[in-house]
ZAMARGU-4260 file (C-alpha; in steps of 0.2 Angstrom, whole numbers, plus 5000, padded with zeros to 4 digits):
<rodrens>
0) 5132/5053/5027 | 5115/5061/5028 | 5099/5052/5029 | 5084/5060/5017 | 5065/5054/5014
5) 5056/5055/4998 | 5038/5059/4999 | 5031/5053/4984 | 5015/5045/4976 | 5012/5034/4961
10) 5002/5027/4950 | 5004/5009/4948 | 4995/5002/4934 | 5012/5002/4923 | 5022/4994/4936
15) 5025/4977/4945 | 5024/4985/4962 | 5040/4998/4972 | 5050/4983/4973 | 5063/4978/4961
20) 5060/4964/4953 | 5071/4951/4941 | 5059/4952/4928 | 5048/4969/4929 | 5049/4988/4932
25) 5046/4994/4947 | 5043/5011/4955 | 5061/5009/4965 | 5071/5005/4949 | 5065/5021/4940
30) 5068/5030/4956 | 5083/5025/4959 | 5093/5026/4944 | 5085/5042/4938 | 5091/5048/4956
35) 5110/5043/4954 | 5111/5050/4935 | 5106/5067/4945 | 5118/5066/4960 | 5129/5058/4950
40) 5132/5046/4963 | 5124/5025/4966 | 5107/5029/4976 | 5100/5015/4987 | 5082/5017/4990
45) 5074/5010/5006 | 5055/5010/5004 | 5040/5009/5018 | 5036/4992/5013 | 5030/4981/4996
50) 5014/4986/4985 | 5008/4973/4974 | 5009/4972/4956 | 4995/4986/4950 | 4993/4993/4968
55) 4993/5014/4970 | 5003/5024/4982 | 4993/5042/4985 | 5005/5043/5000 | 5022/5032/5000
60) 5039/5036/5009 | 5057/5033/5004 | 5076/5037/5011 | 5093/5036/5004 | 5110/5038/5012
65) 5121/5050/5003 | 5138/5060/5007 | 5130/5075/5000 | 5123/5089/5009 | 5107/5095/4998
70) 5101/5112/5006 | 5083/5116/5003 | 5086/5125/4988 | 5095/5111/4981 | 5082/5100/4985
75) 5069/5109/4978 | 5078/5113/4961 | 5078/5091/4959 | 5063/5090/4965 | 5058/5098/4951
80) 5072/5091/4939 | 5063/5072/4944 | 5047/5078/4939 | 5052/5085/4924 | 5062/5068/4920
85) 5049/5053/4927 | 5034/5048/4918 | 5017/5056/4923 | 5014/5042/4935 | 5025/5046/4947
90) 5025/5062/4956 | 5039/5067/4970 | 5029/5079/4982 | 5044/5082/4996 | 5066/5079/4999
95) 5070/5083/5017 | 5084/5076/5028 | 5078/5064/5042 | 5090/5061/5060 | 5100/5044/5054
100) 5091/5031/5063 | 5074/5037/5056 | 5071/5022/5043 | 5056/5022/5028 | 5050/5005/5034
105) 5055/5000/5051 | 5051/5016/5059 | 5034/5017/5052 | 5020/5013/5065 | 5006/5010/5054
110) 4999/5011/5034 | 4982/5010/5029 | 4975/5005/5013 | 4959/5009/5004 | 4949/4997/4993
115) 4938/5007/4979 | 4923/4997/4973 | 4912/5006/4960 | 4892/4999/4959 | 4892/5009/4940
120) 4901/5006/4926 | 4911/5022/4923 | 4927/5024/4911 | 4937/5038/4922 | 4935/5026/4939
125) 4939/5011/4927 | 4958/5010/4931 | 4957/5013/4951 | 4941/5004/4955 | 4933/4989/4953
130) 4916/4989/4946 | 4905/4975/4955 | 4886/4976/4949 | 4872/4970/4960 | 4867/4970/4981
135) 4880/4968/4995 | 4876/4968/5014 | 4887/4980/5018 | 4880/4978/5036 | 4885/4959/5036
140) 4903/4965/5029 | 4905/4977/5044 | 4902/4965/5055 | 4915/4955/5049 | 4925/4967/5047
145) 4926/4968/5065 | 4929/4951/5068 | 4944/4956/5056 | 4950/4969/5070 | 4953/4955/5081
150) 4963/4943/5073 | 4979/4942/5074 | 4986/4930/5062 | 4984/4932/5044 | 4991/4914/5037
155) 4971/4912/5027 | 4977/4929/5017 | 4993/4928/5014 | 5000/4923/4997 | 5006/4906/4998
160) 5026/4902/5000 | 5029/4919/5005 | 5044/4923/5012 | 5039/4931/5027 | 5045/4928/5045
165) 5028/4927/5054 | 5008/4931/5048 | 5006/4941/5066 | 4998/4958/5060 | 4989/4970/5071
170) 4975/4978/5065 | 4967/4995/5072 | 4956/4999/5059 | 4943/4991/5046 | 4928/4996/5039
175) 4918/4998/5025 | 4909/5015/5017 | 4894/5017/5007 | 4898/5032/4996 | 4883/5029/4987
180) 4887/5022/4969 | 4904/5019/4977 | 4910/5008/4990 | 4927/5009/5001 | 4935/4998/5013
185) 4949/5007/5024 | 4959/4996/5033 | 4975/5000/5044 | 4988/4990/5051 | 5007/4989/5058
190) 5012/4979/5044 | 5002/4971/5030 | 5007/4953/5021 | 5007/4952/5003 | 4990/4950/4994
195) 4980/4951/5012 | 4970/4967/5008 | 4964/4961/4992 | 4960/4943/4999 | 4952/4951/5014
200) 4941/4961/5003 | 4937/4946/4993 | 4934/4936/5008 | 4921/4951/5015 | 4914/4951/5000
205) 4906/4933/5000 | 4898/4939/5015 | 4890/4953/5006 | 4882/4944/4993 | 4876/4930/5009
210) 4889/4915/5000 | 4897/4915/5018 | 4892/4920/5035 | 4901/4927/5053 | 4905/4908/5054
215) 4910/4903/5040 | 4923/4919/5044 | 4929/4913/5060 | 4931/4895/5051 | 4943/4903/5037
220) 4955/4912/5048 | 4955/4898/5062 | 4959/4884/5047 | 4976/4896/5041 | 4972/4889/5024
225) 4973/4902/5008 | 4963/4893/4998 | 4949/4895/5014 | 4947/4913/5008 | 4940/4921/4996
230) 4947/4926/4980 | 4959/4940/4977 | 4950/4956/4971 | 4962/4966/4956 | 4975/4974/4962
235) 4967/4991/4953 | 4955/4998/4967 | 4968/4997/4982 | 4977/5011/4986 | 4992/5013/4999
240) 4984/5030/5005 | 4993/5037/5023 | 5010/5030/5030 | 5012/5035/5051 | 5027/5038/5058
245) 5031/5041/5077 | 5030/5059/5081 | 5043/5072/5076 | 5052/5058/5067 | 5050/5067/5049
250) 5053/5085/5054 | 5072/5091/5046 | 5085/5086/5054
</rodrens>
């Protein structure tokens, strides 16, 4: 069996996140089937983690096991058959064979996630921002940004009765951007609990518009409550934008 990983990106308004889910469409059905109609064999995708429902992938990672050996050519011909074939929201950017212990999710060192907000009403930014009118401290929302950095457990943003092990993340990066009429929050982290970028955004964002303070910050993650924090931005403006991987680990194999 070799090991191969897909680079790919998406869009994800249409979908109910890369997971499969009972009851929705999601990025990994569509992959998958349309990959084992091609190779004519069952594929089993692995991806780098969940995105939410509505959530964007500019960068996102993939493997499958398979008994065939695709040679570059091969790979590039489908490729370009799985362009041709998936809708316009999906777009496969690279197939390339991996050593067998390389894996799209646990191998993964870090992902970061940018959050879009636009201060002006525009329709081409309408399906990957959301549009917040009005004045933010942006100065207050670093501050607490950093005090983000230094936590470690996440229970106050995580989405309730999740079936995850533990709400331990480590976070190496947050921060926000003024851009202007545009404002992004990048954020990066070994692993990332469901809903916790967009309820940390909303959370951040109370502090901008002075309903909460550095205190009242420390208070929400201290209590571990969900209902604490502030309310879940939409899921438009975040983006899944760069996946790290120990060096050397995604050069051919």
């Amino acid at each position: 069996m070799t090991r191969y990983f897909i680079r790919l990106s998406y869009d994800g308004t249409n979908y109910h996140g890369w997971q499969r889910q009972p009851n929705g469409g999601s990025v990994q059905q569509l992959l998958e089937d349309t990959l084992s109609m091609m190779l004519r064999s069952e594929i089993m995708l692995t991806g780098a983690g969940r995105t939410d429902t509505g959530v964007h992938a500019a960068e996102y990672y993939a493997h499958f096991d398979s008994p065939q050996i695709l040679y570059q050519p091969e790979r590039e011909k489908l490729i370009f058959r799985l362009n041709n074939y998936l809708p316009r929201d999906i777009a496969i950017h690279y197939i390339f064979p991996v050593a067998p212990d390389i894996h799209a999710r646990f191998s993964a060192l870090s992902r970061t996630y940018k959050y879009y907000i636009s201060m002006v009403k525009t329709p081409f930014r309408a399906p990957y921002t959301f549009y917040l009118y009005g004045y933010l401290d942006t100065d207050l929302m670093n501050e607490g940004a950093k005090i983000i950095v230094d936590t470690a457990d996440f229970t106050s943003f995580s989405k309730v009765n999740s079936d995850t092990k533990t709400n331990l993340c480590t976070v190496t990066l947050a921060s926000w951007e003024n851009r202007g009429d545009e404002l992004v929050f990048t954020i990066t982290a070994n692993r990332f609990l469901r809903n916790m970028v967009r309820a940390i955004v909303g959370t951040l964002l109370d502090m901008g518009k002075h309903k909460t303070d550095l205190d009242d910050l420390r208070l929400i993650i201290e209590s571990k409550n969900r209902s604490h924090a502030g309310n879940s931005v939409p899921a438009r403006g975040l983006h899944l934008v760069k996946i790290d991987y120990p060096e050397g680990a995604l050069v051919s194999y």
